[in-house]
N, C-alpha and C positions, 0 to 999 in steps of 0.2 A: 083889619082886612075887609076889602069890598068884596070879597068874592064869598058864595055858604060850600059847605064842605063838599055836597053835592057837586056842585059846578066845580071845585076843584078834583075832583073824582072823574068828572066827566070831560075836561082838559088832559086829565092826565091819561086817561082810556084814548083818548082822540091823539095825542101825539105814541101811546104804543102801536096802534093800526097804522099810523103814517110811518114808522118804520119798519114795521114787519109787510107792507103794502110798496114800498117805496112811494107812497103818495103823499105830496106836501096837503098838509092842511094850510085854511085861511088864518091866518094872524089873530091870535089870541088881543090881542090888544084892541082890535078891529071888532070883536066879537062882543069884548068886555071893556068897554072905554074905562069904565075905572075900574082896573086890575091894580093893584100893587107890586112894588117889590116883594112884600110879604107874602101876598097871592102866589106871586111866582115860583117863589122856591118853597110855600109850599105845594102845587103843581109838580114842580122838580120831584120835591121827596112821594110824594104820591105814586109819581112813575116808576121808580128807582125802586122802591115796594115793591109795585107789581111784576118787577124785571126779580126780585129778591125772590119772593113769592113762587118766578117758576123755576128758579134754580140756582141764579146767578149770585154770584158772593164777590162783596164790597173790598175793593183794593187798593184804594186812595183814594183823590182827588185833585181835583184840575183848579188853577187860577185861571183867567181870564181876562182880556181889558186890563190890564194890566199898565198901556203904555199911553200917558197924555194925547194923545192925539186921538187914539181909541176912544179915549172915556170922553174929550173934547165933540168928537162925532154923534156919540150918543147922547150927550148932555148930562152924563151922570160923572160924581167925581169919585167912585173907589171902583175897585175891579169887582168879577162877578165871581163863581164859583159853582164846579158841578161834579159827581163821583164819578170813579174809573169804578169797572169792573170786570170781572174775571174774563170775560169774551170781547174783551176789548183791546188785548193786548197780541203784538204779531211782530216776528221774529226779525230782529235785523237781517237784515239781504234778504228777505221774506217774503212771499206775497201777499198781496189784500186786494181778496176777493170784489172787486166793482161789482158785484150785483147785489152785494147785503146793502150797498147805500143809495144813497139817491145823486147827491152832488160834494164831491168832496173836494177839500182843500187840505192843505198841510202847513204845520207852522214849527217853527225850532226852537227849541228851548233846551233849560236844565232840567231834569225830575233828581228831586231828593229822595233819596231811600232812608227816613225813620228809623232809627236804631233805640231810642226813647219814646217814653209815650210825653206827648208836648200839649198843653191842656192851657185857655187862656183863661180869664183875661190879663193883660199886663205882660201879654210874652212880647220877646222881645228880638230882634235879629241873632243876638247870642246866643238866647235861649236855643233857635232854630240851630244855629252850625253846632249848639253842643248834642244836641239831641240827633243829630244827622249823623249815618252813619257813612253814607258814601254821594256824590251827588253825581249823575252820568247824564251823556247828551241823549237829547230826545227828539223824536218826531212827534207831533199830535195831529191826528189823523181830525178834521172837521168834517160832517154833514150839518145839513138845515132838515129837519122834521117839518120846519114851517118854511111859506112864504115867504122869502127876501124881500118882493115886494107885490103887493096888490093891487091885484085885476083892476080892480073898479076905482078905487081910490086912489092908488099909486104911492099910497104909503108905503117909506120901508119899515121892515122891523124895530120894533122896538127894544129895548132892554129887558123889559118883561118877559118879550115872545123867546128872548135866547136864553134868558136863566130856565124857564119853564121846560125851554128844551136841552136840557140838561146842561147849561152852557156852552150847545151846539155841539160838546165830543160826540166822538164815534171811536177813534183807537187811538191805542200811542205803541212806537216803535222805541226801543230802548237799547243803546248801541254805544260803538266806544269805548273810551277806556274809565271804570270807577275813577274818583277823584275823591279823595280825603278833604273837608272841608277845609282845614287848616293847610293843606299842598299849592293851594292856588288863589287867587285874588278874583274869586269867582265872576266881579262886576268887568273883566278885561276877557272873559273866556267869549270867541265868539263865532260865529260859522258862516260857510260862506254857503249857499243852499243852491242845486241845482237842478234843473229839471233836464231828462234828457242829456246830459253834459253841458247843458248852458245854466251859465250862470243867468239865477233871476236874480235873488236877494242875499243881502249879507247885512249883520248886526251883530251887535255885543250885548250881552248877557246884564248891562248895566241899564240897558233902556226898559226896564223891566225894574223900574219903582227907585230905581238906583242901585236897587242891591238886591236879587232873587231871593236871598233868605230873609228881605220886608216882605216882601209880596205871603212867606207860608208864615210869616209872624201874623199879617193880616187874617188870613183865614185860620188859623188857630184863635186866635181874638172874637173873630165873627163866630165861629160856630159854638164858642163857649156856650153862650143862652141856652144853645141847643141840647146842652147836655153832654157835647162828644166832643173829643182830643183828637189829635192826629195819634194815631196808634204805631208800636213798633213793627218795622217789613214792610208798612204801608208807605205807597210811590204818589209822590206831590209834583205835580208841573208844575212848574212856580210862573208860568205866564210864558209865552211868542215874545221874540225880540226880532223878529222880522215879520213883516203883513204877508198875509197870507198864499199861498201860490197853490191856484186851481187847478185841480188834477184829470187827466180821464184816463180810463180804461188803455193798459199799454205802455201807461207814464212807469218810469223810472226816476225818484226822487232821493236825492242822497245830501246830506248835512256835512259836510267837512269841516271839523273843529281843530284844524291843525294836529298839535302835539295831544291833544286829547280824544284822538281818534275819529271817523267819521260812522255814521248811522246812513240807515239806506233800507226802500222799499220798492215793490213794483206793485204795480196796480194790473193785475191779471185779469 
């Protein structure tokens, strides 16, 4: 790790102000040329601490980057990963409040509901669907704590700057109909995403590593070192399988997953 624990302390204090402030800070990567992946996530866990610290209690986790083109853009080849937590999550047909964030987007996915505890290394796609107890469609709500891109340089973000920021979440909407891992061919389930009543984007549930339950086999495997499993009740977005669609104040956004029901927010 290039970075001393200080300066990860001091990242991670600097990205809780930018979202309790709505004020993007500058580009950690910008600040710290050699930051690491390692760096970053631990920045992540540092903030996620201090989110723990003043109340908040851990209730999954997010995949990220998930999809070649993704990981192609950033130059990095596996997805990223960052925690849900308890005030992060808002009711299908629900509102979300625009003034908790700064800039948001949304993306669609599956979230797995944990029925097992899943502990790696050496898990494996099976292990995930056996360990699953339901998987349901999802929204994930995106902000940027940081800079997209900078002022003076015109760099964009890096990989670092978005693990750091907790892999950019801010909420997930959880809607639809449960689905029995074994009920469906989960790499064909797909949604058609709308803003408004116009169609932006539509994808399937496969462009997501090939199969959603690689992608929590992934982070079960990754977080091993770390000492933690995916735990049982705990909710996993297993990655977007469409790019992202920009939200403001007013927007009404809705996932239509066919026979598997659709999910839906407004943005109040």
């Amino acid at each position: 790790m290039a970075l001393s624990n200080d300066d990860i302390l001091a990242c991670a204090n600097r990205l809780h102000q930018a979202e309790k402030t709505r004020t993007q800070i500058r580009q950690l990567s910008q600040d710290y040329p050699a930051i690491t992946i390692a760096d970053a996530y631990a920045i992540q866990k540092a903030w996620v601490d201090i989110k723990i610290a003043e109340g908040r209690v851990v209730k999954g986790h997010k995949i990220g980057l998930t999809s070649k083109a993704m990981q192609s853009a950033l130059n990095i080849d596996e997805p990223d990963s960052g925690v849900l937590l308890d005030d992060m999550f808002f009711a299908d047909g629900g509102l979300v409040p625009t003034d908790r964030f700064i800039a948001t987007r949304v993306e669609a996915e599956l979230a797995f509901i944990m029925n097992k505890r899943l502990s790696g290394p050496d898990c494996t796609m099976f292990d995930v669907l056996n360990a699953t107890d339901f998987v349901v469609p999802a929204l994930e709500i995106l902000d940027t704590r940081v800079e997209r891109v900078d002022p003076k340089t015109k760099a964009t973000r890096k990989i670092f700057d978005t693990i750091a920021d907790n892999a950019a979440n801010a909420g997930i909407v959880l809607g639809g109909r449960p689905i029995r891992p074994s009920e469906a061919d989960l790499r064909w389930i797909g949604a058609l995403c709308f803003r408004n009543g116009q169609l932006e984007e539509t994808g399937l549930a496969a462009g997501v590593l090939n199969h959603p339950a690689t992608s929590v086999a992934w982070l079960a495997n990754k977080i091993a070192p770390l000492g933690l499993s995916l735990e049982p009740g705990q909710v996993v977005l297993a990655g977007s399988f469409i790019r992202p669609i920009e939200t403001r104040k007013g927007d009404t956004i809705q996932a239509d997953y066919g026979a598997y029901g659709s999910v839906s927010c407004y943005f109040a």
